[in-house]
N, C-alpha and C positions, 0 to 999 in steps of 0.2 A: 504494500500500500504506500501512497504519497507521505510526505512525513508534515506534521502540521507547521506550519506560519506564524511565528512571534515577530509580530511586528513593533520595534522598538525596545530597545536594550539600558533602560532605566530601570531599575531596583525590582517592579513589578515584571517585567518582561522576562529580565533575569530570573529569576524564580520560578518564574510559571514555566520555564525554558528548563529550568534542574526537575521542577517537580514532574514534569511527564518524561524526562526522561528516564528519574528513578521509578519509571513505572512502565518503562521498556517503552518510550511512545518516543521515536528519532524526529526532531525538532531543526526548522533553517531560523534562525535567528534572524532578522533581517534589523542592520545598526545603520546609522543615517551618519554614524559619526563615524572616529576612526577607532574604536575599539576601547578607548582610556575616561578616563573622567577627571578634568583639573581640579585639584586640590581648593574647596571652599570649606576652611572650617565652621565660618560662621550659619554652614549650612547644614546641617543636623538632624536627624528624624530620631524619634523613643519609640521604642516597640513595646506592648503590652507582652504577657507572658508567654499566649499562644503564640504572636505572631514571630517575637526571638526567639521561639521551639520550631517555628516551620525552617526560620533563614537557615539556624543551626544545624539541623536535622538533612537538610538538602546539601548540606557542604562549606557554608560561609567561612571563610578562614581567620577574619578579621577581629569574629569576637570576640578574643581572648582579651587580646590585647589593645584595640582600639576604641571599645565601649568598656562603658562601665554600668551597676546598677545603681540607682540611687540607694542610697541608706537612709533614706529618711524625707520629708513633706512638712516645713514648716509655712505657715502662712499668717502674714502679719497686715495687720490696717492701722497706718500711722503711725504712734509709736507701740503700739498693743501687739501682742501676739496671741492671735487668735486661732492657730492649730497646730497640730504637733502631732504627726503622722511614723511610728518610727515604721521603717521596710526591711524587708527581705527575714533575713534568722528571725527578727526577732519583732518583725512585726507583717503586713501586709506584702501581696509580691510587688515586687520592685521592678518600675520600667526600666528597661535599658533605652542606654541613649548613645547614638556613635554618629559620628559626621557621616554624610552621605555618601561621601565620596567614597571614604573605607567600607563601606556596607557595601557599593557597588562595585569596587576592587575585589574585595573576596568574594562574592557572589561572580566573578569574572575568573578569579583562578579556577574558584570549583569547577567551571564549565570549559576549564582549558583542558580539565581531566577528565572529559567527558565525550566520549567518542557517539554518542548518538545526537550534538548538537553541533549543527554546521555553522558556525557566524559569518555573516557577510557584510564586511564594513563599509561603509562610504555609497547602501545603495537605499536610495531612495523611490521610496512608492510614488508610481501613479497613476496604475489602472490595477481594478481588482474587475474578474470575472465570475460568474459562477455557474456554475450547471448541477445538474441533479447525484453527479459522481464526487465534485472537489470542488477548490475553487484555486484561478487560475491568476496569477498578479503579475506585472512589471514592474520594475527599479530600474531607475537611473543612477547612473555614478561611473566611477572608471568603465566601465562595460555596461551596456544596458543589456539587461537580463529576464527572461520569461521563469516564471517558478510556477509550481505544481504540489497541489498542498491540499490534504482530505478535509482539512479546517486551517481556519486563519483568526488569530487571535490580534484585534488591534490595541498594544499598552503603548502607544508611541504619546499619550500627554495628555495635556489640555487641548492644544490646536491638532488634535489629532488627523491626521489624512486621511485614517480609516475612517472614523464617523463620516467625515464628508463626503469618503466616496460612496457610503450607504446609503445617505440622506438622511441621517438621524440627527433630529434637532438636540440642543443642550441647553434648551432654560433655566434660568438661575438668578439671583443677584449679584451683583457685581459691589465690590469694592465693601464686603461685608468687614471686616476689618485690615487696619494697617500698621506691620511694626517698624521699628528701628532694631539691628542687631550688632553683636560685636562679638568674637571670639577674643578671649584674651587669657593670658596666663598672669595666673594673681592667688594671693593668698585670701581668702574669706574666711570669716567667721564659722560659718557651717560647713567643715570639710565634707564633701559626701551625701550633702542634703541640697535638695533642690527647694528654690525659696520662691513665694509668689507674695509681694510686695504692693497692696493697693494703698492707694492714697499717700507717699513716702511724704514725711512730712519736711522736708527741704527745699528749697527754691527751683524750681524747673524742674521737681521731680513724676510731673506729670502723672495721671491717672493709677498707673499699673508697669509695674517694672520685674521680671522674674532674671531668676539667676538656675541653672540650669549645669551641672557638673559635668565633666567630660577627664581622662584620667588626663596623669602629669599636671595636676593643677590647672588643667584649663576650664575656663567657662563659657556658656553661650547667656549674653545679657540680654531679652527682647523688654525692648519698654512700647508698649499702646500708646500708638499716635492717633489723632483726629484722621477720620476716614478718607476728610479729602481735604484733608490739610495741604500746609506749603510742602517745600520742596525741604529734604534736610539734608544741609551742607555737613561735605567731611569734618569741618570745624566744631558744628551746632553738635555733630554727634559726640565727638571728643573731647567738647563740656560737659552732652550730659554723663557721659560716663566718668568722666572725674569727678561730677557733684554727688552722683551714685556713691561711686567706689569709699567719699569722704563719708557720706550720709550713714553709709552700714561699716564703716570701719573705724569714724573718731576722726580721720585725715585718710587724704587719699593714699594709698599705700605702693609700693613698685608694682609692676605692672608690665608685660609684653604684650603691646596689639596687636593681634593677628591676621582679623580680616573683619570689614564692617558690611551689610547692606542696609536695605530697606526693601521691603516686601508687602504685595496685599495678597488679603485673603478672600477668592470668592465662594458662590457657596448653587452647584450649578450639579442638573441631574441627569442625564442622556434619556429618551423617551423611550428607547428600546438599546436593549444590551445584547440580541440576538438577531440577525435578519441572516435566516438559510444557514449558510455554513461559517459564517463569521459572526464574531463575538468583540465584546470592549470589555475592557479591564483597568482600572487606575484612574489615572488622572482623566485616561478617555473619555470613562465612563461618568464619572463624578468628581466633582471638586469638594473640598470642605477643611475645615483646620481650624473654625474660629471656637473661642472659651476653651483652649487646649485638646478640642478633637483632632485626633491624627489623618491624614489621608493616605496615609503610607498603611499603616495599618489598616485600613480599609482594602487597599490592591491589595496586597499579603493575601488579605481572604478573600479576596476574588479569585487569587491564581491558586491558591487550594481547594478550593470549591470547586472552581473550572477544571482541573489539573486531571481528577479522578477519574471526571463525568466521560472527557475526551477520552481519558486512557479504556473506559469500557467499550465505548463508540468505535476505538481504533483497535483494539483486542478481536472486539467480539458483537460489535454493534449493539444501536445504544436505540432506546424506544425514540418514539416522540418529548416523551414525558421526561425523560432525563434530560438530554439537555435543555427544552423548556424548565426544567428548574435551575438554571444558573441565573436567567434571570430573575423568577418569582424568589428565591429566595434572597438573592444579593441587592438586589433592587430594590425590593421591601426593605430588608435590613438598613441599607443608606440612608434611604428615605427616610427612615424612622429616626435615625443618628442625624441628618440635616432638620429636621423637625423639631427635636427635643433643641439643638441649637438656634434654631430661630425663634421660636418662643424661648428662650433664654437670656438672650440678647438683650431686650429692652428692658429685661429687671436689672441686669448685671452691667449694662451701660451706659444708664441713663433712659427716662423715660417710661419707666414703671409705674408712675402714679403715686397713692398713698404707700402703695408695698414696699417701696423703698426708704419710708422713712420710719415704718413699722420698729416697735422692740422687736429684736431677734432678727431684724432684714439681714444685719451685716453677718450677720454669723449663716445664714442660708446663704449669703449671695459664696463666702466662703466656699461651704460645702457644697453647689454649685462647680463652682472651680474645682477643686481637687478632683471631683469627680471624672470630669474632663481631663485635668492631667495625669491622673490615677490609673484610670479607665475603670470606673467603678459606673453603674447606674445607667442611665438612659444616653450620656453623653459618652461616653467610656467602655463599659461592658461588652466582652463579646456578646456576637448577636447566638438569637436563638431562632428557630426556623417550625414555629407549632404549626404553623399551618402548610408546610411545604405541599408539592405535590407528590411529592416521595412516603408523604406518610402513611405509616399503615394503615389497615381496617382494627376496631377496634378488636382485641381478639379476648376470649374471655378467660386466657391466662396471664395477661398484661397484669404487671403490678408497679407498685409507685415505688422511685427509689430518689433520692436528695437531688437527682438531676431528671428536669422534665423530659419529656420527647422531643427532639429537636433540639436539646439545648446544648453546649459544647462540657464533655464527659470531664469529670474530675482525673487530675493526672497520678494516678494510684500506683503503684510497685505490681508491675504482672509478673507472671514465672509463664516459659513454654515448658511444653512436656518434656521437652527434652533438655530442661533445669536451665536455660538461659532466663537470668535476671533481669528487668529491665523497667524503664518510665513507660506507662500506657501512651505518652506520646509519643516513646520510640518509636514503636511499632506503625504508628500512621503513615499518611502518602506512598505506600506498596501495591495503591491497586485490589485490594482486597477487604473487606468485611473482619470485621473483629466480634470474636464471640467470647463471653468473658465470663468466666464461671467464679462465684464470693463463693469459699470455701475454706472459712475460718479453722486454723490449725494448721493449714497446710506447709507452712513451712519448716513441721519438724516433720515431713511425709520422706521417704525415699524414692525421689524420685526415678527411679528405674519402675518404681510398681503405678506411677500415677496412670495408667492407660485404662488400667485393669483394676483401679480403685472405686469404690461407690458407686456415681453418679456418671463417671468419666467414659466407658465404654458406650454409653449410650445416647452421652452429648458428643462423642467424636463421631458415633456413626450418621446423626442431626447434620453436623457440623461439614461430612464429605458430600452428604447428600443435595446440600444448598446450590442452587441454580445459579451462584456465583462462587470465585472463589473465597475462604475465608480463613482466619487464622484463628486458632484453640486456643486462652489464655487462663491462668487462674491469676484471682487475687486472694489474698487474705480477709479484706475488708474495704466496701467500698460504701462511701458516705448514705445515709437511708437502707442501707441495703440488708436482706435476712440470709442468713447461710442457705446455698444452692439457688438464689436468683443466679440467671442470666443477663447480661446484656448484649444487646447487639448493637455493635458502632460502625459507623462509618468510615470511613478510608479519612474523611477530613475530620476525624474526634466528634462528630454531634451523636448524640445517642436515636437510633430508630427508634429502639423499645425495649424493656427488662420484661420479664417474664418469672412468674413463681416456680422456678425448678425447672427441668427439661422438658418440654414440650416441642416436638418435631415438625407439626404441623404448623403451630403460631409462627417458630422460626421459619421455618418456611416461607410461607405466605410475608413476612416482613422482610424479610432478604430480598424478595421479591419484588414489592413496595419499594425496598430502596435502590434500586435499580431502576427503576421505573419500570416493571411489567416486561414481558418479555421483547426481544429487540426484532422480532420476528418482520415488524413494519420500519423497523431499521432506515432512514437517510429517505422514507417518502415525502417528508417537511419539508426535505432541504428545496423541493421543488417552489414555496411557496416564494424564496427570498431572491432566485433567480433574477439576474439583472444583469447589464453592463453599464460601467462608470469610468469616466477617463475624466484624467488632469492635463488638461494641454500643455 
């Protein structure tokens, strides 16, 4: 078969290019650039927990040593300190935060090691075809080139080529927020803690100022400018960061600039994330980032969401119903995330009415923020997917365990049969169905006998029978859950369904479900999307 189309080599593209390949699905990268990414420290993304287990997990080399986790979340109003968040050991998890550029370097060695992805630098799209088999593209660049591709994935940005060559509108608001940045190496007060500073009370210290750690003592400063304020000179900027730097240290203290901009943030939705055999992903698909919402984090779970769907399509064919869920379910999701931040907005920036001058406002508008930065809540939280079209029939062995249907599974300590140790999110993005048997005590079992143990002989023979593949795991203990539930998970961590004890048929029937149904009407859809589009 064709190998599929990643169109655009930015952070999203890169990943969803590792993640179908670690799922045996051979991938043409197509890069508009030359292959590298210049060094912008002041330019930075934070990963939530899942989304640094997907980069990790796919090959990132970078992590180790180029991010860090926060240790902590204080947040202050004035001279007050109004929260104090400790992370990671010894409290909540902790985002990771690493310049983009190293995110996008290791995410680039990974794939130098990677023999089922082809990169092609320097070519640019400008026609896509499709027919009811693949679809068919042009690039320009040193060579203009024809490519041949069972799907095509467009992550190439905001201004993406791909949307335009589908015709897919992008409505949104524009110029939702605007910051000023600076990377710089400096000593602060909170080693390790990320600071969100509203109302600093010094002179030009303007609305909102966060401080933002990065290892070797570096930091990323964004302070909240007026949306459509002036223009800020390199000057204007390198007052306010020495009024800063004074304001939270007593005097302004030594200091390496590293690198400054200014940035806005829009907040902008794609009307459709599928037409026939092409899809959007990232910044393509959605913009967003204001009150601390990530949009990085948002592509992440697009290109593992997408990643799977494709690798069953390209394996083994894929229904209607599966990859119509890449939209119903990611497109909801964002939607919901640009949502909770638009109605956020006016309390937290002015213009709220009475509620802002409320007892308790400032301490909500607080935890508001955090949650945003956090990834906790409506702003923050991974998503959850209850109403997918993957989900099953109700079946009348389902039972309830600490994680809903749809929701993204707790990361618990699995064993395989064959006594490999591991994080249940090891095992994700393989292409395969996770079957998960709570079976408290089992780790003083010998495992040479777990096949032929209790329960185990007759959830492996469930487990081969499944109309997809799937992998056998035990836990000890998994949150809500009663010794001999099952669960079934998805290749991207959301949970299909748990089940009271082994039940062959329920599994069944939901393995099935999450697949979408059988693929037996396989690539009839793709007819619907068919078109030609040219960039002159």
């Amino acid at each position: 078969m064709d190998p599929v189309i990643v169109v655009g080599a930015g952070p999203v593209g890169l990943a969803l290019s590792l993640a179908l390949a670690a799922q045996d699905v051979p991938v043409v990268l197509l890069d508009e650039g030359s292959g590298t990414d210049d060094p912008r420290p002041a330019r930075t993304v934070v990963l939530r927990p899942d989304t640094a287990a997907l980069v990790a997990r796919i090959g990132c080399t970078t992590l180790a040593d180029e991010a860090t986790h926060w240790q902590g979340w204080r947040s202050m109003r004035r001279k007050q300190l109004m929260r104090q968040v400790p992370l990671g050991d010894d409290g909540g998890p902790a985002p990771l935060h690493i310049p983009q550029h190293a995110l996008s370097r290791g995410l680039r060695e990974a794939i130098a090691g990677q023999k089922l992805i082809q990169v092609a630098t320097g070519s640019r799209l400008d026609s896509l075809e499709q027919d009811a088999h693949g679809v068919t593209v042009h690039t320009r660049g040193p060579e203009a080139t024809w490519w041949r591709a069972s799907h095509l994935v467009g992550c190439d940005g905001a201004r993406s080529t791909v949307r335009k060559l589908l015709g897919v509108r992008f409505p949104g608001r524009t110029a939702v927020e605007r910051h000023a940045v600076a990377a710089l190496r400096a000593e602060l007060p909170w080693p390790g803690e990320a600071v969100l500073h509203r109302q600093p009370p010094w002179r030009g210290g303007g609305d909102e100022v966060s401080a933002r750690p990065l290892p070797d003592d570096v930091w990323r400063l964004d302070w909240l400018l007026p949306a459509r304020g002036e223009l800020v000179t390199p000057d204007a900027l390198v007052a306010r960061l020495r009024d800063t730097l004074a304001g939270w240290c007593g005097e302004t203290p030594p200091y390496e600039l590293l690198d400054t901009g200014v940035y806005t943030l829009h907040h902008r939705l794609a009307r459709r994330w599928r037409v026939g055999r092409a899809f959007l992903a990232g910044d393509a698909a959605h913009l967003l980032g204001a009150v601390g919402t990530q949009g990085l984090d948002e592509g992440l779970r697009d290109a593992d969401n997408l990643a799977w769907k494709l690798a069953q399509a390209w394996h083994h064919g894929a229904s209607p119903a599966l990859l119509d869920s890449y939209q119903a379910e990611r497109r909801t999701a964002v939607a919901g995330r640009l949502r909770a931040a638009d109605q956020s907005l006016p309390i937290l920036r002015g213009g709220g009415g009475l509620r802002t001058y409320l007892p308790g406002a400032a301490s909500g508008h607080d935890t508001l923020l955090a949650d945003g930065h956090l990834g906790y809540g409506p702003l923050g939280a991974p998503p959850s997917y209850p109403h997918s079209p993957l989900a099953p029939p109700h079946a009348q062995g389902s039972t309830a365990v600490g994680t809903a249907p749809g929701g993204p599974v707790a990361d618990v300590r699995v064993t395989t049969p064959d006594g490999t140790s591991a994080r249940l999110r090891d095992r994700l993005g393989r292409g395969q169905l996770l079957v998960v048997l709570v079976a408290p005590g089992t780790g003083v079992w010998d495992r040479r006998h777990w096949l032929t143990a209790g329960v185990m002989p007759r959830l492996a023979a469930a487990v081969t029978a499944l109309p997809v593949r799937a992998e056998l795991l035990v836990t000890e203990a998994y949150p809500g859950a009663s010794a001999h539930n099952v669960l079934l998970v998805r290749p991207d961590g959301h949970l299909v369904d748990a089940f009271g004890g082994v039940r062959p048929a329920d599994l069944y029937a939901a393995a099935d479900a999450a697949r979408g149904g059988s693929p037996s009407a396989a690539d009839t859809d793709a007819e619907r999307g068919d078109r030609i589009v040219n960039i002159n």
